[in-house]
C-alpha positions in Angstrom: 22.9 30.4 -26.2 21.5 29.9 -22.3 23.0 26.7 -22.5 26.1 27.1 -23.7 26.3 30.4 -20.9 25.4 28.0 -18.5 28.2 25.3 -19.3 30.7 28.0 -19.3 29.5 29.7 -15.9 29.5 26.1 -14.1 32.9 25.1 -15.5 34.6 28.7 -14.1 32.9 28.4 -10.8 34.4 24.6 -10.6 37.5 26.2 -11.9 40.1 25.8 -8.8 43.1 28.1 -10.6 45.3 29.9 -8.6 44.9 33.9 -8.5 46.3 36.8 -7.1 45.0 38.6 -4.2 41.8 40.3 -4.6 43.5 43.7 -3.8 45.3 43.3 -7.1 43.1 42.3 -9.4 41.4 45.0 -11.4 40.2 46.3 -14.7 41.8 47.4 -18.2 39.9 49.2 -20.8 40.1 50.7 -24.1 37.5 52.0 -26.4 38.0 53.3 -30.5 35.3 54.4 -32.5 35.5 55.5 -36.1 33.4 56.7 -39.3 35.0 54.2 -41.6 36.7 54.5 -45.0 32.9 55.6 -46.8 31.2 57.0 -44.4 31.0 61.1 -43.3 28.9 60.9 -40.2 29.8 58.2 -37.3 26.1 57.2 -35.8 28.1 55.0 -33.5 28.9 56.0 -29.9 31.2 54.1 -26.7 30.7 54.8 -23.3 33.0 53.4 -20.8 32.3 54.4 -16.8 34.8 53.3 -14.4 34.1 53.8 -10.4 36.1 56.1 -8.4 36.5 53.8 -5.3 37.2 50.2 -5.0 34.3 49.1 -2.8 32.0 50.6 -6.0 34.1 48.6 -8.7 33.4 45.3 -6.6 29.5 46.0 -6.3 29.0 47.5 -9.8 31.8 47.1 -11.7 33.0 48.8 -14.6 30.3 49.6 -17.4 31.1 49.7 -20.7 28.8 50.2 -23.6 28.5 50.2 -27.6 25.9 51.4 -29.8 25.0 51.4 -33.4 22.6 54.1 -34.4 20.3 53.9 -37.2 17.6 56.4 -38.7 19.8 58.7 -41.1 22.8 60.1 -40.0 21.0 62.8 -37.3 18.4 60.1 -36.3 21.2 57.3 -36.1 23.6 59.6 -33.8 21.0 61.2 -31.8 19.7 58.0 -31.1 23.0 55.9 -29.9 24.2 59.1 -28.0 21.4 59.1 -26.0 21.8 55.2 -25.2 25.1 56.2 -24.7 24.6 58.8 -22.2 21.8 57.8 -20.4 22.9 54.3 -19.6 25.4 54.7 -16.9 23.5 57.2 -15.1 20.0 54.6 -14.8 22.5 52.3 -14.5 23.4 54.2 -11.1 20.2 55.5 -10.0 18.7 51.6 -10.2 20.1 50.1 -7.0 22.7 47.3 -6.0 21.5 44.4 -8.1 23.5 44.6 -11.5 21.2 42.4 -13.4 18.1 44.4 -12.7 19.9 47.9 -13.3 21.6 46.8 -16.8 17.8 45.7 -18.1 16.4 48.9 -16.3 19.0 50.8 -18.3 18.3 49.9 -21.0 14.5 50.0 -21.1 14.5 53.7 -20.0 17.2 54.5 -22.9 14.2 52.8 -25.2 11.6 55.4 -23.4 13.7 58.3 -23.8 14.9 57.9 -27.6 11.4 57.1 -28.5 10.0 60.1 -27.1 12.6 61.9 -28.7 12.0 60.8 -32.3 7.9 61.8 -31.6 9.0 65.2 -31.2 10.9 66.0 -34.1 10.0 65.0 -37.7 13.3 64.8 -38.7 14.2 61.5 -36.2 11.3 59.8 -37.1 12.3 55.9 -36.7 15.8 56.3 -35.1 17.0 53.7 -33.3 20.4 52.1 -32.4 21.4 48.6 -31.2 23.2 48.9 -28.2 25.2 45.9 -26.0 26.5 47.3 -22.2 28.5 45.3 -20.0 28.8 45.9 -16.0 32.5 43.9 -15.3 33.5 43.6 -11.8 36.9 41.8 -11.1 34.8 38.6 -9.9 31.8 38.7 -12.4 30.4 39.6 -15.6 26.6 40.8 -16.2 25.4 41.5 -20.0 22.7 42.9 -21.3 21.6 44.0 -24.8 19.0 44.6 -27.8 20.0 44.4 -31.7 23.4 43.1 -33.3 26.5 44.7 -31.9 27.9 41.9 -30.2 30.3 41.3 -26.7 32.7 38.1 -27.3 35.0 36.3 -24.7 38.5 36.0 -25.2 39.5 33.0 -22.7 42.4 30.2 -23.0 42.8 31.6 -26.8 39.6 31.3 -27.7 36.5 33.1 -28.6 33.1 32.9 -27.7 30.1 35.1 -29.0 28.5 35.5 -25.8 25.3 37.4 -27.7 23.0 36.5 -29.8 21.7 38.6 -32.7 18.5 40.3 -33.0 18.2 39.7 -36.6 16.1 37.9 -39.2 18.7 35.9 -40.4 19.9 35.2 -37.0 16.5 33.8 -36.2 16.5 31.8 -39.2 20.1 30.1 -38.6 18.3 28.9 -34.8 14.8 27.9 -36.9 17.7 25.9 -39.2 16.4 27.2 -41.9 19.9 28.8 -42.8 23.5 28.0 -42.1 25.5 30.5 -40.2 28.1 30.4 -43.1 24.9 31.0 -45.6 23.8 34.1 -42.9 27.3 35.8 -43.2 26.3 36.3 -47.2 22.3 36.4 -46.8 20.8 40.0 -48.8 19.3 40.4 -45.5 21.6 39.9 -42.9 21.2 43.9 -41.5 17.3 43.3 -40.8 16.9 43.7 -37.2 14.0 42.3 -35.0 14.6 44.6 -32.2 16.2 48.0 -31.8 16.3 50.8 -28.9 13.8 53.3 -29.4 11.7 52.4 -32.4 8.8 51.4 -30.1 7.5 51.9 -26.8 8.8 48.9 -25.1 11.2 46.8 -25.7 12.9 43.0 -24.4 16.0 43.5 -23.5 18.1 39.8 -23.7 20.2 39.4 -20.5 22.1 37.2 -18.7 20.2 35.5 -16.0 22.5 35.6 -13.5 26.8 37.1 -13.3 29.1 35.0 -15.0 32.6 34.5 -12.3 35.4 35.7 -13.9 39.5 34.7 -13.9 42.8 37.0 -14.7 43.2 37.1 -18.2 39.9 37.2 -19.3 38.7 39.9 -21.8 35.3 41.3 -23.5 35.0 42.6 -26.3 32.2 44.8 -27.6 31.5 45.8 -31.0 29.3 47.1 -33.5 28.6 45.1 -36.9 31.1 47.0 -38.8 33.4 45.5 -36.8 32.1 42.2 -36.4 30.8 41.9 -40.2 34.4 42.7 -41.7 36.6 40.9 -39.3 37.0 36.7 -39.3 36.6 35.4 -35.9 39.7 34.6 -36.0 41.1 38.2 -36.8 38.9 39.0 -33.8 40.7 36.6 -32.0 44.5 37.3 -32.9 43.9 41.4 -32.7 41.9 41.2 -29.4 45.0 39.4 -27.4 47.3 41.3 -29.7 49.6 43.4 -27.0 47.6 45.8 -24.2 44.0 46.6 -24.8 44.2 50.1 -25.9 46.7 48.5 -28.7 44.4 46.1 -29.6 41.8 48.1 -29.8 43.2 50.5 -32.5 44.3 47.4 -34.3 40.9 46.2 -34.4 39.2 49.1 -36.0 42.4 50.0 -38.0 42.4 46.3 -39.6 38.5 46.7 -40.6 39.2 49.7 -42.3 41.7 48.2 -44.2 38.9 45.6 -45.3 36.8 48.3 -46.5 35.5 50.0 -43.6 31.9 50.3 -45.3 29.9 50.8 -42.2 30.9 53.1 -38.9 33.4 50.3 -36.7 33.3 50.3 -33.0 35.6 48.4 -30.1 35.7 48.7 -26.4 38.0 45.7 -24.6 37.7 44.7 -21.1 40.2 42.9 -19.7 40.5 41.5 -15.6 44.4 42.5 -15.1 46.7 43.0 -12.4 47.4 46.9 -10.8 51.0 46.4 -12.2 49.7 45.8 -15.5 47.8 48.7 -15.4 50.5 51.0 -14.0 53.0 49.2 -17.1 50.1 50.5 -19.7 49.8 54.0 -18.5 53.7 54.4 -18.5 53.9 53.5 -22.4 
C-alpha cells in the first residue's frame, strides 16, 4: 500500500496539467447514510465539516468522516457517534499540521469511547471503525483504524487508497489467501483494530498529503457499502452525475443487493465554484 501511495503521489506532483485558477477551485460534498433493508438500528454515523472562510479550507481543508459502529445496537451507535462528533473538533484544537491533527483525532476518539464503555455495563466492548479525510483543493491527508474504506476516483478509475484492518486482509498480504478467496472467507468481518475497544490504538496514516487535480473524487464508505457493491459499481455510481446524486445512488444500489448491514457514503470531489453554484440550483 505505501508503495503504491507513493507511485501515485510522485506521478501527480510530476503531473504538468493545466488548471484553473486557484480562486476557483474548491470542494463538493455529499454524504447518505442508511439502516439497510434488515436492519432497525443504523450504528453508522457521517460527519462532514466544511470551513467557513477560504484561507481555513486551504490550511485544513474539508473533513469528512465515516464510521461503522459495533457492540450491539446502543454500543455500536454510541460508539461511532462519538468518533463522529469528536473528530472535527480535536481535529481543530490540534494545530496547523493536518497529518499530526487527523492521527491526534483519532487517538483521542479511542480515549473517549473507551472510557465511555467502562462506565456503563451496557457498552461493554463497543467500538466502531472509522476512516476521516482532511481534503484541501491542493492535497489530500487520510487517516484511519478498521475496514470502512476511502477510494480514488481519477481518469475512470479506482483505487482503494486503505487498507483493511482485518484478519483476512492480513492474510491476502501474508499470501496465504487470494483477495477473490477473502471477498467469500467465513471470516472476512474479523477486525484487528477498532476505535475504542482498548486503551490505545495505531492509527494507519498517510505519511505525508497526497496533491490533488480537478476532477478528483474520494469516496468513503462503510463495509456495507463496500461488501455489496463490485468495484466496478463503485466505480460507475461514484462519477454517475453530481456527488449528492451519486451518493444516493450508491446506498440505494446496495440496498437493492440486499442491504444486510447499515451502508454508508460521503463523496469528495475538487470542483470548480460554477459547479458548485450549478449543484445548489437543481
Amino acid at each position: 500500500m505505501h508503495k503504491f501511495w507513493q507511485a501515485l503521489t510522485n506521478k501527480m506532483r510530476n503531473d504538468d496539467k493545466e488548471s484553473p485558477e486557484d480562486s476557483e477551485v474548491t470542494i463538493l460534498a455529499s454524504s447518505a447514510t442508511s439502516p439497510g433493508a434488515v436492519r432497525e438500528v443504523n450504528e453508522d454515523a457521517v460527519c462532514v465539516v466544511c470551513p467557513e472562510c477560504d484561507e481555513e479550507m486551504l490550511a485544513r481543508g474539508v473533513l469528512a468522516i465515516v464510521a461503522d459502529g459495533m457492540g450491539g445496537a446502543n454500543g455500536g451507535q454510541c460508539a461511532s457517534n462519538i468518533a463522529a462528533a469528536l473528530i472535527p473538533k480535536a481535529y481543530a484544537e490540534k494545530g496547523s499540521n493536518p497529518h499530526a491533527a487527523l492521527v491526534h483525532a483519532l487517538e483521542t476518539a479511542n480515549s473517549t469511547i473507551y472510557a465511555k464503555a467502562r462506565t456503563d455495563e451496557s457498552l461493554d466492548g463497543m467500538g466502531t471503525t472509522c476512516v476521516a479525510v482532511a481534503l484541501t483543493p491542493k492535497e489530500a491527508w487520510l487517516a484511519w483504524v478498521g475496514d470502512s474504506r476511502v477510494y480514488l476516483i481519477r481518469d475512470k478509475r479506482l483505487f482503494q487508497m486503505t487498507e483493511d484492518h482485518s484478519l483476512v486482509a492480513a492474510m491476502v498480504r501474508q499470501g496465504l489467501i487470494t483477495a477473490e478467496q477473502a471477498s467469500f472467507h467465513e471470516e472476512r468481518h474479523v477486525l484487528t483494530k477498532v476505535l475504542g475497544t482498548r486503551p490505545e490504538v495505531e492509527v494507519s496514516a498517510w505519511p505525508e498529503s497526497m496533491p490533488v487535480r480537478l476532477g478528483d473524487r474520494f469516496l468513503l464508505c462503510s463495509d456495507g457499502l463496500h461488501d455489496l457493491l463490485s468495484e466496478n459499481d463503485l466505480l460507475e455510481l461514484s462519477m454517475h452525475g453530481p456527488v449528492a446524486q451519486a451518493t444516493a445512488e450508491l446506498v440505494e444500489k446496495a440496498n437493492q443487493l440486499g442491504g444486510h448491514d447499515n451502508i454508508s457514503a460521503v463523496l469528495l470531489e475538487i470542483g470548480t465554484r460554477s459547479m458548485a453554484e450549478e449543484s445548489t440550483a437543481r
